[in-house]
C-alpha positions in Angstrom: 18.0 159.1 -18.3 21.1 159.9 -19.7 23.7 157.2 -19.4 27.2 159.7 -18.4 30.0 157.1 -17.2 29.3 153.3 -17.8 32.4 150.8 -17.4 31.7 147.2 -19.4 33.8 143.9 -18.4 36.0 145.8 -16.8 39.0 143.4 -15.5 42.5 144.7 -14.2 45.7 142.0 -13.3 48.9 143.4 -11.9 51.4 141.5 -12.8 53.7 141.7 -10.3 55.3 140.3 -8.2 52.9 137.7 -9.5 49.4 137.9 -11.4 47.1 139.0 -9.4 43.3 139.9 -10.9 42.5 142.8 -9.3 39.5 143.9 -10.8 37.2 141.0 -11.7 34.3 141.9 -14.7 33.3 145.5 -13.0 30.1 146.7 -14.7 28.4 149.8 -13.6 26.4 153.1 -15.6 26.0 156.3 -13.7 23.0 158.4 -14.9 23.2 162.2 -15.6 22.3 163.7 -12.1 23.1 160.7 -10.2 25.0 161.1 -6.6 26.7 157.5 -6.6 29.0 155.9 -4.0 31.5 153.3 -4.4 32.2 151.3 -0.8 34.4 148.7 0.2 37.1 147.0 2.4 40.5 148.7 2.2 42.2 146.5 -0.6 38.9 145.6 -3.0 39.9 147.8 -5.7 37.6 151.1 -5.0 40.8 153.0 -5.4 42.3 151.5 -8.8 38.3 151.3 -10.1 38.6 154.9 -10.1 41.9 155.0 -11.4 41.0 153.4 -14.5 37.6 155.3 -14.6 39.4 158.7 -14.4 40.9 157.5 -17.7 44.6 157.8 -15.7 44.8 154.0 -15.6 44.9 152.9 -19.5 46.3 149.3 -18.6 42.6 147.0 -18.4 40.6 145.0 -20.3 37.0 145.9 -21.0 35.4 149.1 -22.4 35.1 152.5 -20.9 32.6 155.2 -21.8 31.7 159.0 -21.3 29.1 160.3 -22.6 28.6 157.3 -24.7 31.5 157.4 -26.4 34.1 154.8 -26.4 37.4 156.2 -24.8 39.2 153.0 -24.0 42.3 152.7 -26.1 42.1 156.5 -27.3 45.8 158.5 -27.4 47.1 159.8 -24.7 46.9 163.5 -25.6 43.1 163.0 -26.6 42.4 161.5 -22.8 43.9 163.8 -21.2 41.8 166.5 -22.7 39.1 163.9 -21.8 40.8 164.2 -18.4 40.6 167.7 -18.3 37.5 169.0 -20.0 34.8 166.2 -18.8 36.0 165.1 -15.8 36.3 166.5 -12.6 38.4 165.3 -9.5 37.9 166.2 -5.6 41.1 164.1 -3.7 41.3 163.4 0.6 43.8 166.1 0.0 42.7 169.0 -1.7 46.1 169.6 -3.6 45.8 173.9 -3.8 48.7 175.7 -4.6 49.5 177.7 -1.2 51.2 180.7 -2.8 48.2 181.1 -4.9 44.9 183.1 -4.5 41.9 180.9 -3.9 40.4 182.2 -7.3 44.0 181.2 -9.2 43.4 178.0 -7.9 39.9 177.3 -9.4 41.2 179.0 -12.4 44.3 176.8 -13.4 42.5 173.8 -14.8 40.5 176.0 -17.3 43.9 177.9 -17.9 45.2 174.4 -18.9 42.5 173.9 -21.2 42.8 177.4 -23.0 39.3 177.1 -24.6 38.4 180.8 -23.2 39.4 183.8 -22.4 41.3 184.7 -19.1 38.6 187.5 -18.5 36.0 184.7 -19.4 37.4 182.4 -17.1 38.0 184.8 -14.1 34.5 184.9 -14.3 33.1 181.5 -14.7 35.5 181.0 -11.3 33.9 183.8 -9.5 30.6 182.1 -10.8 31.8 178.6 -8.8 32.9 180.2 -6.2 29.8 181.7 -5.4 27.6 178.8 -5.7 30.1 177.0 -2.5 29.4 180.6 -0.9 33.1 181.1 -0.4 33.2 183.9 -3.1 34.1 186.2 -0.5 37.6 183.9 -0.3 38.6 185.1 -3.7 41.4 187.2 -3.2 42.6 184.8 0.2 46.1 183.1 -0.3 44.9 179.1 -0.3 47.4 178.4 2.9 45.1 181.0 4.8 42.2 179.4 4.7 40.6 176.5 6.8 40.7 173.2 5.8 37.0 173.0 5.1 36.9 176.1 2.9 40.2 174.2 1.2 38.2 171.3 -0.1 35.3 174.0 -1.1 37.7 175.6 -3.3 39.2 172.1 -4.5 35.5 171.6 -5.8 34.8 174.7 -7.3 38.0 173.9 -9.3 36.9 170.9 -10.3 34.0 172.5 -11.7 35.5 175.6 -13.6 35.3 173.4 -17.0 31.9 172.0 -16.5 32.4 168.7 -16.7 30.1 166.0 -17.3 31.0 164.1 -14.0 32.6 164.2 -10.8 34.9 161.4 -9.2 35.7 162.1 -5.7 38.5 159.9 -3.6 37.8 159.8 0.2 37.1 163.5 -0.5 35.4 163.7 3.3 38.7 162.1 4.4 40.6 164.4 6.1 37.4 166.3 7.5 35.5 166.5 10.9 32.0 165.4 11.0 30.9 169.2 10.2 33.1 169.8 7.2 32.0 166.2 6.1 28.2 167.1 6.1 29.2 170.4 4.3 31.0 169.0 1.5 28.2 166.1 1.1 25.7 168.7 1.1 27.5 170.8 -1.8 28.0 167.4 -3.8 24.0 166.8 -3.3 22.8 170.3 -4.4 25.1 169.9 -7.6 23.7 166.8 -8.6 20.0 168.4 -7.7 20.5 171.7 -9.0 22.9 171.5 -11.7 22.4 167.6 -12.8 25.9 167.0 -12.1 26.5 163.4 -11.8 28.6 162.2 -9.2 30.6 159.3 -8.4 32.5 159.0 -5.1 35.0 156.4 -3.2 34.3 156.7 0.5 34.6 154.8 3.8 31.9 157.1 5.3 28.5 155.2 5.9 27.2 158.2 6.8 27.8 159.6 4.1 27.6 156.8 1.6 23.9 155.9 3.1 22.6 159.3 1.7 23.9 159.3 -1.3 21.4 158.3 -4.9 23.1 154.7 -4.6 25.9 152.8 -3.6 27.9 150.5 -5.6 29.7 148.2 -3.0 32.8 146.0 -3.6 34.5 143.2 -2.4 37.6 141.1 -3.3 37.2 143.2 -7.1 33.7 142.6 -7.7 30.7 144.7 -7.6 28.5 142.6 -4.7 26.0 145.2 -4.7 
């Protein structure tokens, strides 16, 4: 299988007020396809883990890879390309911009990346849109929509630029138990159907227990 994400030796300090090692020699892969979750006590790390693995956090020691290629200690510009092109980012809060169409939304990131055409990427979004079955939303202002179809749209966004991997933060957070199961069940079918890998920071059990696998932390260590 495919080895998509893998983090080697991976130790973070802050250094203030004092040293503090906050990441203690983090190891992990996560296979093409794979639906992983990352658990833990508030405070272990989960949080800054996915910092550094989202490439936003360049300040670590140890090696990073995606897609088998070494992007610890790469320029700035180059990861955030990295950022933007393989990488794709579902938050507690789904971050849309209010004044905007649901199908602006899912378009900006590709925009950023100006790799296609607008017509090209119109469609690709009305292509995402329609595998969360909110296609019908298109046109809908973001603010008029209900905070379930919100974090729907946030995912289709984060895969307008097909990117290798998924990293989601609490993204079941700010969702009742319905909304929860609907989001886990969209994350499932696009690691089944379209071998997204997946990795995900949660303090849902219920959610975490039906996911591929789950990586738990404690005190900045991988105990499981």
């Amino acid at each position: 299988m495919k080895t998509v994400l893998e983090a080697k030796n991976i130790n973070k300090y802050f250094r203030k007020p004092v040293l503090f090692h906050v990441l203690k020699d983090i190891s992990f892969k996560v296979s093409q396809g794979e639906f992983a979750s990352i658990m833990g006590k508030s405070g272990c790390g989960k949080s800054t883990l996915l910092y550094i693995l989202s490439t936003m956090d360049t300040d670590y020691e140890g090696g990073l890879y995606l897609n088998n290629e070494l992007i610890t200690g790469q320029e700035r510009e180059k990861l955030s390309y990295i950022r933007n092109k393989h990488i794709g980012f579902v938050f507690q809060f789904h971050y849309l911009l209010s004044e905007f169409s649901v199908l602006e939304n899912v378009m900006l990131p590709a925009k950023k990346l100006a790799e296609k055409s607008i017509e090209e990427i119109e469609h690709d979004a009305m292509n995402k849109l329609r595998i969360l079955n909110i296609d019908h939303l298109a046109k809908k202002r973001a603010s008029r929509i209900s905070g379930g179809e919100k974090q729907r749209v946030a995912i289709a966004r984060a895969l307008i630029n097909d990117p290798a991997i998924i990293m989601g933060d609490e993204p079941t957070g700010n969702l009742d138990s319905y909304n929860s199961e609907n989001v886990f069940n969209v994350f499932k079918q696009l690691s089944d159907e379209e071998g997204l890998s997946l990795l995900v920071v949660t303090h849902d059990i219920d959610f975490a227990n039906k996911t591929d696998r789950i990586i738990e932390m404690g005190d900045g260590r991988i105990i499981n």
